[in-house]
C-alpha positions in Angstrom: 3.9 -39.2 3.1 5.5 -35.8 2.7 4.4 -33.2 5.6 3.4 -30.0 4.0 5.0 -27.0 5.1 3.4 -24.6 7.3 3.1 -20.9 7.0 5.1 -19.5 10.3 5.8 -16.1 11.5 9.5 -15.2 9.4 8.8 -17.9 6.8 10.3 -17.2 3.8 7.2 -17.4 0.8 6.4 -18.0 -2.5 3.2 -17.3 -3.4 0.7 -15.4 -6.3 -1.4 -12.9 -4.6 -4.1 -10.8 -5.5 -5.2 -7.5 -4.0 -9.0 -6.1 -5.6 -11.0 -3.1 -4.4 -14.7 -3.5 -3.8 -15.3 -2.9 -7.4 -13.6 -5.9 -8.1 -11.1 -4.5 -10.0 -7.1 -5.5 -9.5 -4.8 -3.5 -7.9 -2.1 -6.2 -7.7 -2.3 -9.4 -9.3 0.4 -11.6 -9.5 -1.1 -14.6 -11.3 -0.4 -14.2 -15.0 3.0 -13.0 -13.9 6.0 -14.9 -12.0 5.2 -15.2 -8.6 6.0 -13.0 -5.2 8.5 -14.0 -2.3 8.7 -12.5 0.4 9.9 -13.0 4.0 7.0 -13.1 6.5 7.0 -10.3 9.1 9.3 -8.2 7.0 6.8 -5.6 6.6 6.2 -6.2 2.8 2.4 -7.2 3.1 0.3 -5.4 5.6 0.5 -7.0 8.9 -3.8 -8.2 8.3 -2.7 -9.7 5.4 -0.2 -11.4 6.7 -2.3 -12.6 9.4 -4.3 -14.0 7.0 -1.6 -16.2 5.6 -0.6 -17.4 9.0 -1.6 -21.8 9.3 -1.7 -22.1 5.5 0.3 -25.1 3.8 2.2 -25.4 0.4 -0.7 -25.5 -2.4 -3.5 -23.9 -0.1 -5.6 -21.3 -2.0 -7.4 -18.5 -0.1 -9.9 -15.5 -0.7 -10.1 -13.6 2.5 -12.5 -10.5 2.5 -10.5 -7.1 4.3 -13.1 -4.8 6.2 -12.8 -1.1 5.4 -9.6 0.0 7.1 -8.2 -3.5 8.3 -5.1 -3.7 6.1 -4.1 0.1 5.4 -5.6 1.6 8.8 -8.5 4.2 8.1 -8.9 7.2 6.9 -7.4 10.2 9.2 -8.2 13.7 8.1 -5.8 15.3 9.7 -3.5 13.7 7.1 -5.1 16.1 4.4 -2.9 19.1 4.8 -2.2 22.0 2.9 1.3 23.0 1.8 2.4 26.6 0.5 3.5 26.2 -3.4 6.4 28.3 -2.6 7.3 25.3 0.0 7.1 23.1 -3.1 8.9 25.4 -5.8 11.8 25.5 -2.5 12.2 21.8 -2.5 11.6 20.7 -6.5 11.5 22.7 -9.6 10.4 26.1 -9.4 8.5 26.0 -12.7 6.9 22.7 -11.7 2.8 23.0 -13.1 0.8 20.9 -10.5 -2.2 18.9 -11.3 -4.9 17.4 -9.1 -3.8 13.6 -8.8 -0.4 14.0 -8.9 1.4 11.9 -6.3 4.5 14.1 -5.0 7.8 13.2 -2.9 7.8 15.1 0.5 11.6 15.1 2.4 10.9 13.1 5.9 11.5 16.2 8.7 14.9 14.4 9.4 15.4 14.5 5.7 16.4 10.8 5.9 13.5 9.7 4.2 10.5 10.5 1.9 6.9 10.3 1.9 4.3 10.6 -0.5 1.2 12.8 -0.8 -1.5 12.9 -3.9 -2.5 16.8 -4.5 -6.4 17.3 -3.6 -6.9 20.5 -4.4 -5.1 23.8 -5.8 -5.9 26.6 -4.0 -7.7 30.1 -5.7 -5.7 31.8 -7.9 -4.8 34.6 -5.3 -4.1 32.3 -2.9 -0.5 30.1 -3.1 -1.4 26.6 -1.8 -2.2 22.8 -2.7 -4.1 20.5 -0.6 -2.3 16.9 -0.1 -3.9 14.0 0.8 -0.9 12.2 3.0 -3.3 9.1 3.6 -2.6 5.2 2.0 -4.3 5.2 -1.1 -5.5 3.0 0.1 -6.9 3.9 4.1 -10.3 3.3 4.5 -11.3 0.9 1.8 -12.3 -3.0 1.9 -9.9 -5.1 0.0 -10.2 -8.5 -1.3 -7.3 -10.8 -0.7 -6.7 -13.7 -3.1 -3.8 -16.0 -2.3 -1.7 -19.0 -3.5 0.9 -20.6 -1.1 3.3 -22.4 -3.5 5.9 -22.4 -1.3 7.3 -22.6 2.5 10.7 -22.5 3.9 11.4 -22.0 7.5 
């Protein structure tokens, strides 16, 4: 009899995964869809998910419950920060219209990289800044984690 493979630290998966809030409702499903590979430890899940996935063998499904914070840390407030709009017309186009929910592209301070941050809040009228939420969308909130392991290389 075969021995089923074993999910490792580095393992190299394929597997249909899906990622609810606490409503229920999906935020990534991969089920009706072809499914995810990944390599394990490469940073593409968060590292309590991967946990999660750690032991399982080839055909194992899961549902794992994610406590408020547990997979995309919590909620700091100091990561709510406001920003002049003329630092934004500097770095984008200057006749850019802003609306609350838009997710913007912030230049890393090395300018090597970029960030995201969702506007909050536009300031008064008289008063020239936006309020940007640099958080995870989603820091703070319980997650439901659905799995399939349909395959395991080492």
């Amino acid at each position: 009899m075969e021995q089923l493979q074993q999910v490792r630290s580095g393992s190299f998966l394929t597997l249909h995964y899906r990622l609810a809030g606490a409503d229920g409702a999906d935020l990534i499903n991969t089920f009706g869809d072809n499914p995810a590979t990944l390599s394990l430890g490469s940073g593409e899940l968060a590292p309590a998910m991967e946990q999660r996935l750690l032991g399982l063998t080839e055909g194992t499904r899961a549902r794992f419950e994610l406590a408020p914070g547990e997979a995309f840390g919590d909620r700091n407030p100091e990561l709510l920060q406001r920003v002049a709009l003329a630092v934004l017309r500097e770095h984008g186009d200057p006749n850019e219209t802003y609306s609350v929910g838009d997710v913007l592209q912030f230049p890393t301070p090395g300018g090597q990289g970029r960030f995201a941050g969702v506007l909050r809040e536009l300031g008064p009228q008289d008063e020239d800044w936006a309020l940007f939420d640099f958080n995870h969308p989603l820091a703070g909130r319980p997650l439901s984690f659905e799995v399939h392991v349909i395959g395991v290389l080492e």
